[in-house]
LUMGULUM-878316 format. One record per residue (C-alpha): residue number from 1; residue in three letters; x, y, z. Coordinates in Angstrom, 2 decimals, decimal comma. Layout:
BEGIN
<pt NUM; "ALA"; <X; Y; Z>>
...
***
This chain:
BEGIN
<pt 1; "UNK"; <210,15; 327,85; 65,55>>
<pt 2; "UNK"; <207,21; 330,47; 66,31>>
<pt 3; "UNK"; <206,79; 332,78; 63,89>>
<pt 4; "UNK"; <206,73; 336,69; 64,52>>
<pt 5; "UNK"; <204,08; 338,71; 64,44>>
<pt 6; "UNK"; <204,64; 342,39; 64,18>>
<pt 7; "UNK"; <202,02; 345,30; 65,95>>
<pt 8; "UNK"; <202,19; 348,85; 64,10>>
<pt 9; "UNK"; <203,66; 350,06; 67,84>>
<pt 10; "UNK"; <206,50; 347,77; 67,65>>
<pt 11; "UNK"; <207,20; 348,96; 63,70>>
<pt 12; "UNK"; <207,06; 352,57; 65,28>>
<pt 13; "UNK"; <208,95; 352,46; 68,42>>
<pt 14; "UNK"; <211,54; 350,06; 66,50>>
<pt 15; "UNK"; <212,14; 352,35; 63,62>>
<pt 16; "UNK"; <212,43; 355,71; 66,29>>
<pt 17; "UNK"; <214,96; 353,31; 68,51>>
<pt 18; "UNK"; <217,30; 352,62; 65,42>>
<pt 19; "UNK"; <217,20; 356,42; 64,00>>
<pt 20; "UNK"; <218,16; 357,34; 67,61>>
<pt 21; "UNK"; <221,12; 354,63; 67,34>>
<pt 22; "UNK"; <222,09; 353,04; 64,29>>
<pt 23; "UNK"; <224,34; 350,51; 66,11>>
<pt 24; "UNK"; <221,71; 348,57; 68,09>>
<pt 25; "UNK"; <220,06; 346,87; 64,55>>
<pt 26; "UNK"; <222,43; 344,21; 64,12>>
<pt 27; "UNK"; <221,67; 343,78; 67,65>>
<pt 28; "UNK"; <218,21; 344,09; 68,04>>
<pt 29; "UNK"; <217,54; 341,90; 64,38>>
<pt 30; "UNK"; <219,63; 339,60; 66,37>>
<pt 31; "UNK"; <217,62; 339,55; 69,25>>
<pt 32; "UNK"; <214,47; 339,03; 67,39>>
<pt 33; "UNK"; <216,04; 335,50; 65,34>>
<pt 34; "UNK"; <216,95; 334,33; 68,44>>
<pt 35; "UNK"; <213,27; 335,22; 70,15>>
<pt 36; "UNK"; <211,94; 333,39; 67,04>>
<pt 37; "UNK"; <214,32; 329,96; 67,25>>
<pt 38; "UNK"; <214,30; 329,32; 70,79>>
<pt 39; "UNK"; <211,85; 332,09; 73,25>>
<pt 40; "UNK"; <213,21; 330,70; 76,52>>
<pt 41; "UNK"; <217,28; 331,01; 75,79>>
<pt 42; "UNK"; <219,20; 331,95; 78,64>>
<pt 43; "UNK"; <220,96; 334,41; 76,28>>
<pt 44; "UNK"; <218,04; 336,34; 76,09>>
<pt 45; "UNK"; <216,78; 336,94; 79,31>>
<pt 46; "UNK"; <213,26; 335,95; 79,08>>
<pt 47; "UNK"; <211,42; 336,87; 81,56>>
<pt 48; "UNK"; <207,27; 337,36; 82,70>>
<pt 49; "UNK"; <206,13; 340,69; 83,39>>
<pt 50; "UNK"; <203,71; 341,77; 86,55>>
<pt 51; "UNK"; <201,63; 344,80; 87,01>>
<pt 52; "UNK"; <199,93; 346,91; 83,98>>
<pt 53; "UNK"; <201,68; 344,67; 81,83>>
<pt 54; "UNK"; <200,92; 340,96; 83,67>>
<pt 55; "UNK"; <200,46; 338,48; 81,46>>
<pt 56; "UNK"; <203,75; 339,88; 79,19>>
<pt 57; "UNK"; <206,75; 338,88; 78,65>>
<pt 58; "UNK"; <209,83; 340,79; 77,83>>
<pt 59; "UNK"; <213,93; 339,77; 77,14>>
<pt 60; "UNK"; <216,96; 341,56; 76,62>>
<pt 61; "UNK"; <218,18; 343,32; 73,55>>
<pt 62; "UNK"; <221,13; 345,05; 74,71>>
<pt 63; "UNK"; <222,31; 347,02; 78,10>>
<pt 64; "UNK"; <219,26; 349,53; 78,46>>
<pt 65; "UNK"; <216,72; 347,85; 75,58>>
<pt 66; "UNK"; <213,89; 345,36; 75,92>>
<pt 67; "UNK"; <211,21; 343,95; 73,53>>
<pt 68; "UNK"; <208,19; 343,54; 75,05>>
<pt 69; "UNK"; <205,98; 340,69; 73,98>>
<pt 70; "UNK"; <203,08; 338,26; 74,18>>
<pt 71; "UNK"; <202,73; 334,49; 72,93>>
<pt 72; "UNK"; <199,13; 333,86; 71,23>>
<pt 73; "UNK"; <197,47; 331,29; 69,85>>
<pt 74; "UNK"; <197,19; 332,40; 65,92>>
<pt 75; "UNK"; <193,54; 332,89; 65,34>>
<pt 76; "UNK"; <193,97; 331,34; 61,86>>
<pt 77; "UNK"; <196,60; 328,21; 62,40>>
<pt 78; "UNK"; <195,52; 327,97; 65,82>>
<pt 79; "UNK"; <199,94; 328,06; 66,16>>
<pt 80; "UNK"; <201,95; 329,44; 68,82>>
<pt 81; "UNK"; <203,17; 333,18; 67,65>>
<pt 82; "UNK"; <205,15; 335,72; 69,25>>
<pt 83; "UNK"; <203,42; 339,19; 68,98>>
<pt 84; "UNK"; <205,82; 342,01; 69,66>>
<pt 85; "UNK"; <204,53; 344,68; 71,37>>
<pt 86; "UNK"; <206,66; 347,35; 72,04>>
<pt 87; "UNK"; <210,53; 347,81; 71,86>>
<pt 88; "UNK"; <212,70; 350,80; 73,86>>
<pt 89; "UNK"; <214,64; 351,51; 77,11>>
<pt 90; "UNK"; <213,91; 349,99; 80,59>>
<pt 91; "UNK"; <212,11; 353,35; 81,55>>
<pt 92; "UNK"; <210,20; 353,80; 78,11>>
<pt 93; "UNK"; <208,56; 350,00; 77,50>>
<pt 94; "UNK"; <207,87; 349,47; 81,59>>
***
């Protein structure tokens, strides 16, 4: 189990995306224990990124939202973490 690691970006773009719509916490908090049990689950979509954002990855939290997210080395533990990056729609995290 990697642990999560959350960037200030995320915490914004997160807390905008739920004022927006209420609904999609359950779904997105959902999202995220899944992310942090098992990264590659089919039900999630993982999936690498190319372009500006090569090097990314990014899975599916819903219809029209993605988390957008990197796996590091921690600098500390030297452990496997999941740094999340940026959450929104297709058009806004891409």
């Amino acid at each position: 189990m990697r642990p999560l690691v959350v960037t200030p970006k995320f915490r914004r773009a997160y807390r905008k995306l739920i004022k927006r719509d209420r609904t999609l916490q359950g779904d997105i908090d959902g999202v995220l224990r899944n992310l942090q049990a098992d990264v590659f689950s089919a039900a999630l979509g993982t999936h690498k990124l190319s372009g500006s954002l090569l090097g990314l990855w990014a899975c599916s939290c819903g219809y029209d939202c993605r988390v957008v997210f990197a796996l590091q080395a921690d600098a500390e533990s030297g452990e496997e973490v999941i740094l999340l990056l940026d959450i929104g729609t297709h058009d806004e995290v891409y």
